[in-house]
C-alpha positions as CSV (number, residue, x, y, z in Angstrom):
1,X,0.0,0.0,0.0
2,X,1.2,3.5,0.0
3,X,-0.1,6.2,2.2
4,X,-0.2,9.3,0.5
5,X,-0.7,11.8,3.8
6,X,1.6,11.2,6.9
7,X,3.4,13.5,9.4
8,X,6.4,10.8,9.6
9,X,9.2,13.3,9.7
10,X,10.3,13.7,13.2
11,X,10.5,17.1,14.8
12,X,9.1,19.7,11.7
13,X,5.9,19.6,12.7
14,X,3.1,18.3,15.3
15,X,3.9,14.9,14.1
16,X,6.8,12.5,14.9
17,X,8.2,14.0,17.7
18,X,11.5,12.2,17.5
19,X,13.7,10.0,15.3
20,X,13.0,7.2,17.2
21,X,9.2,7.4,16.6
22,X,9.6,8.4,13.3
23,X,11.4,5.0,12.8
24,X,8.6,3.0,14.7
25,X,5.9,4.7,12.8
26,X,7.8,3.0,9.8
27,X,7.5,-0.5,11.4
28,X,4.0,-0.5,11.9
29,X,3.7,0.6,8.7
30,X,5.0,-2.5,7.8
31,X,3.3,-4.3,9.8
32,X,0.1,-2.8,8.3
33,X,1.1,-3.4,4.5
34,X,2.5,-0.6,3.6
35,X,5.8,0.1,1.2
36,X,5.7,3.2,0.7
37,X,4.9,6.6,2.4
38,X,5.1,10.0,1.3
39,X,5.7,12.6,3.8
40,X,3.7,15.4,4.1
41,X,4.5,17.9,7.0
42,X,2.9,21.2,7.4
43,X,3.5,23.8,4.6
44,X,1.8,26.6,6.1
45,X,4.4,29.9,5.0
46,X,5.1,30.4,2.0
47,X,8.5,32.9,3.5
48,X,9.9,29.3,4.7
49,X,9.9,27.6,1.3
50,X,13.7,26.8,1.3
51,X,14.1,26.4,4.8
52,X,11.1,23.8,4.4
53,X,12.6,21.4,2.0
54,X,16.1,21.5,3.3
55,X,14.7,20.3,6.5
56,X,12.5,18.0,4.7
57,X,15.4,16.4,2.5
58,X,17.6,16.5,6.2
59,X,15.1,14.4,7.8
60,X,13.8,11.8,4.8
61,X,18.1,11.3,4.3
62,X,18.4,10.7,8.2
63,X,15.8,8.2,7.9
64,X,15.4,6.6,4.6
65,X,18.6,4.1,4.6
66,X,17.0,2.6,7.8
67,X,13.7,2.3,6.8
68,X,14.4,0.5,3.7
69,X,16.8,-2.2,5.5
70,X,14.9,-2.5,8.6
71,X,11.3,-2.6,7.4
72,X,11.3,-2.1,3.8
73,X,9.4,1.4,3.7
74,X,10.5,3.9,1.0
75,X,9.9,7.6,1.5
76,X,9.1,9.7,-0.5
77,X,8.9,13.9,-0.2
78,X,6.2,15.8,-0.1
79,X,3.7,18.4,1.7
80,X,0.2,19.3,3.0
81,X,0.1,22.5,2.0
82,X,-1.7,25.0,3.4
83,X,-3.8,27.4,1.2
84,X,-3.9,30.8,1.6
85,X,-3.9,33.4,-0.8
86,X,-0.5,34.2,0.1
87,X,0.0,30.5,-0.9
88,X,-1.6,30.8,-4.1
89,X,1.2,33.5,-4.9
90,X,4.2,31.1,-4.4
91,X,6.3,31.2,-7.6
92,X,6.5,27.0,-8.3
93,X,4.6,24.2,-6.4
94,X,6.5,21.8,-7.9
95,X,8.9,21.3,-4.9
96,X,6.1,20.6,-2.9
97,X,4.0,18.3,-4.8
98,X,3.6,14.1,-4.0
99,X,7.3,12.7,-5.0
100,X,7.4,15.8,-7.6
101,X,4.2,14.7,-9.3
102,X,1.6,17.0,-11.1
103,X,-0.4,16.2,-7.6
104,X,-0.4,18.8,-4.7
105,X,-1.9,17.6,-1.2
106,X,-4.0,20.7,-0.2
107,X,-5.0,21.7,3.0
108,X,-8.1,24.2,3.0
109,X,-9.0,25.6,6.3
110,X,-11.0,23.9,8.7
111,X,-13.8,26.8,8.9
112,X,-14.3,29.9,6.2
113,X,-16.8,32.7,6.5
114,X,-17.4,32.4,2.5
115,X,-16.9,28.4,1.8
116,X,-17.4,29.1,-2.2
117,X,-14.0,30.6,-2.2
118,X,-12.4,27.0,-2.0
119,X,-14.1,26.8,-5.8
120,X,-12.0,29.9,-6.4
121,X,-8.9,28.2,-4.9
122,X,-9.0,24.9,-6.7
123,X,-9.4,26.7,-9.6
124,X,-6.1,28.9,-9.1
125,X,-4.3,25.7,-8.4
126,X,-5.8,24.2,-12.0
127,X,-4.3,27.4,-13.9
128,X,-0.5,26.6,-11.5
129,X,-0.8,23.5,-13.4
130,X,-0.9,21.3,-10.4
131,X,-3.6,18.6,-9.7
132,X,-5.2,19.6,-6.1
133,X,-5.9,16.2,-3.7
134,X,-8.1,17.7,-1.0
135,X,-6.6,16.6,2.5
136,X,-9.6,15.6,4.5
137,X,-12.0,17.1,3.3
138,X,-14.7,15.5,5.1
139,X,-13.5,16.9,8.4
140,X,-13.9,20.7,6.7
141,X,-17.3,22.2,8.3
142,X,-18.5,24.0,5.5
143,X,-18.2,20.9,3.4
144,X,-19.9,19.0,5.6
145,X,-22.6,21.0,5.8
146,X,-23.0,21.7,2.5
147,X,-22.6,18.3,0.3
148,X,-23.1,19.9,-2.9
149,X,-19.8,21.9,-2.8
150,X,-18.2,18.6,-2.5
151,X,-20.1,17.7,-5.9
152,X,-19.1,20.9,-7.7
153,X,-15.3,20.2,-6.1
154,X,-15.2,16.7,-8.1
155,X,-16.6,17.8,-11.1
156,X,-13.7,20.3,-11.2
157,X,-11.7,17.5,-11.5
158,X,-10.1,18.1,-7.9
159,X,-9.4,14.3,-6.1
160,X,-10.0,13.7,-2.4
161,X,-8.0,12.3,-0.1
162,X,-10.3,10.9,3.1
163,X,-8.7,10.0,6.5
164,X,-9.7,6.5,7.3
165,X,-10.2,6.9,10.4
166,X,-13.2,9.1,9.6
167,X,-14.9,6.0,8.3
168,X,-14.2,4.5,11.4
169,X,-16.3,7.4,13.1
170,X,-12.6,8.7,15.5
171,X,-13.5,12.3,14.0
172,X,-17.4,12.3,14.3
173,X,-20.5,11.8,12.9
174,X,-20.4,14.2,10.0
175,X,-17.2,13.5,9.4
176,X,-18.7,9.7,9.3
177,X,-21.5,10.2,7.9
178,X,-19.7,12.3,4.9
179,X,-16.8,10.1,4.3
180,X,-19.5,7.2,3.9
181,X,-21.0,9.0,1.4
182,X,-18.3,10.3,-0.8
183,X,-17.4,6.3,-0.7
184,X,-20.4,4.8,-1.3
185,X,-20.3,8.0,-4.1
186,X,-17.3,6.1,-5.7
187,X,-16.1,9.6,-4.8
188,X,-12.9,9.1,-2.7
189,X,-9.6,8.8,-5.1
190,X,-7.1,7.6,-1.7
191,X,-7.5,6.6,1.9
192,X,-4.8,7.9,3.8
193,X,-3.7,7.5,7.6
194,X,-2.6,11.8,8.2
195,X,-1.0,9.7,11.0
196,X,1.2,11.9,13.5
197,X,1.7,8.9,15.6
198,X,2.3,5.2,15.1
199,X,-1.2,3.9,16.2
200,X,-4.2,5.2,17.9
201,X,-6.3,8.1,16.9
202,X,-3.5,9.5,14.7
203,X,-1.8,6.4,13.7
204,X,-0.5,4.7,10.7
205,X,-2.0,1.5,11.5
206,X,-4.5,1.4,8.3
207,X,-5.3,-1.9,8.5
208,X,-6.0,-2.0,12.7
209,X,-8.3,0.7,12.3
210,X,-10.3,-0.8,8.7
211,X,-11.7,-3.1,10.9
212,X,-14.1,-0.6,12.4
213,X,-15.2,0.6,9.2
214,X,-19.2,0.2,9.0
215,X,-20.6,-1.0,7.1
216,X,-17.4,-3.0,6.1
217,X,-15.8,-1.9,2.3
218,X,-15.6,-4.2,-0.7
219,X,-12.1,-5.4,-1.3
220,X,-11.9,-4.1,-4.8
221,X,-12.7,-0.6,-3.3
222,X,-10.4,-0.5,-0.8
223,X,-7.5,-1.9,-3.2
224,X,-8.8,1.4,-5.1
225,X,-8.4,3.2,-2.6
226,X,-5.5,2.5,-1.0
227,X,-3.4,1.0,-3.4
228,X,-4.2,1.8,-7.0
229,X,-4.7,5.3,-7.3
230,X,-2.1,6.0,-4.5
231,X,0.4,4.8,-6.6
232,X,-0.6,6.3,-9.8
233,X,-0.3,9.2,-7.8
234,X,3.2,8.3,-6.4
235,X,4.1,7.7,-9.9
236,X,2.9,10.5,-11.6
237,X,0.5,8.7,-13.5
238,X,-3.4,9.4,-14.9
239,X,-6.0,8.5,-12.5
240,X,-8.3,5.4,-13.7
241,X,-12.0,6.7,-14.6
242,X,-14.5,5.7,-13.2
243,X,-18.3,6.9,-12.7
244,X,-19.0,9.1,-9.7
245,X,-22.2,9.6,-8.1
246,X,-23.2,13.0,-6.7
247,X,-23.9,13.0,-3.1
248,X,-26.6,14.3,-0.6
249,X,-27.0,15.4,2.7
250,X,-29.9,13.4,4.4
């Protein structure tokens, strides 16, 4: 498997908070099925761009030799970036794209007085020429609340990335109860851990926590899900069609 959204890197943001940890978040990872992991620390300013991938590089070379003998995890560099207008200024995203792909892990925030702006946004990302995955966005309020910007989102072209532990109802009921239906929508392109720590709320146990997912998934979703379109991301590849469903608040 490869998880697309982590906060592996130890000490750059409120993830990993030590080498150590970051190394034990890579052996439950194996222990969970997954090869490969892109990291994705905060990106929150754009002033810090250099400083951000120096210490990003620092940390994946620290760890990467180890993880690959010890538990056979390759890492990969990335970001959850942050938008802001500010952000949207930022001279090339191609630094902080998924392993240098066309795709860009975007974090909109959590609550905005005008929630059609994010239309705005995704579309200013389209014209960067990067491919926006939305980091959880069923944990976003305004989206929640209002399932029909999540349709006009997909049929922008944007992807989603859904925590799964939001299916597993560790962020909620709305964030359950609009997860499920972006799923049952055929609407989620990857599942991803956003783990800070190696299990529990925030972990990167994927599997451990699939269990609690209810109704239980088909298998050929999941593999969509977490495998398949994760690496086609990974890879820089075109995402598989498939038909999508719009979705609605009940």
């Amino acid at each position: 498997m490869v998880d697309i959204h982590t906060h592996i890197l130890f000490e750059v943001d409120d993830g990993a908070e030590s080498r150590e940890e970051s190394l034990m978040m890579c052996q439950i990872a194996q222990e969970n099925n997954i090869d490969a992991i892109i990291t994705t620390s905060h990106f929150v300013d754009v002033r810090t761009a250099r400083e951000y991938v120096s210490t990003r590089q620092d940390r994946i070379d620290s760890l990467k030799e180890e993880a690959a003998r010890r538990f056979g995890v390759q890492l990969y560099p990335g970001a959850e970036v942050h938008i802001t207008q500010s952000m949207l200024e930022l001279e090339d995203f191609s630094p902080f794209t998924l392993n240098h792909s066309r795709y860009l892990l975007a974090e909109f925030p959590f609550r905005l007085d005008h929630p059609q702006i994010i239309l705005d946004q995704v579309d200013q990302l389209f014209d960067r020429g990067v491919v926006p995955v939305l980091a959880h966005p069923e944990r976003l309020i305004y989206l929640q609340k209002d399932y029909g910007l999540v349709n006009e989102l997909n049929d922008m072209g944007a992807l989603f990335q859904v925590t799964l532990s939001s299916l597993a109802g560790n962020f909620g009921r709305e964030a359950l109860w609009l997860s499920m239906a972006m799923v049952q929508a055929n609407m989620v392109d990857c599942l991803a851990s956003d783990a800070h720590r190696p299990v529990g709320h925030r972990g990167i146990d994927l599997l451990d926590q699939a269990v609690y997912i209810r109704p239980s998934l088909p298998d050929y979703l999941m593999h969509r899900m977490l495998v398949e379109t994760p690496t086609q991301i990974l890879n820089n590849q075109a995402i598989s069609s498939r038909r999508v469903d719009p979705i609605f608040r009940r």
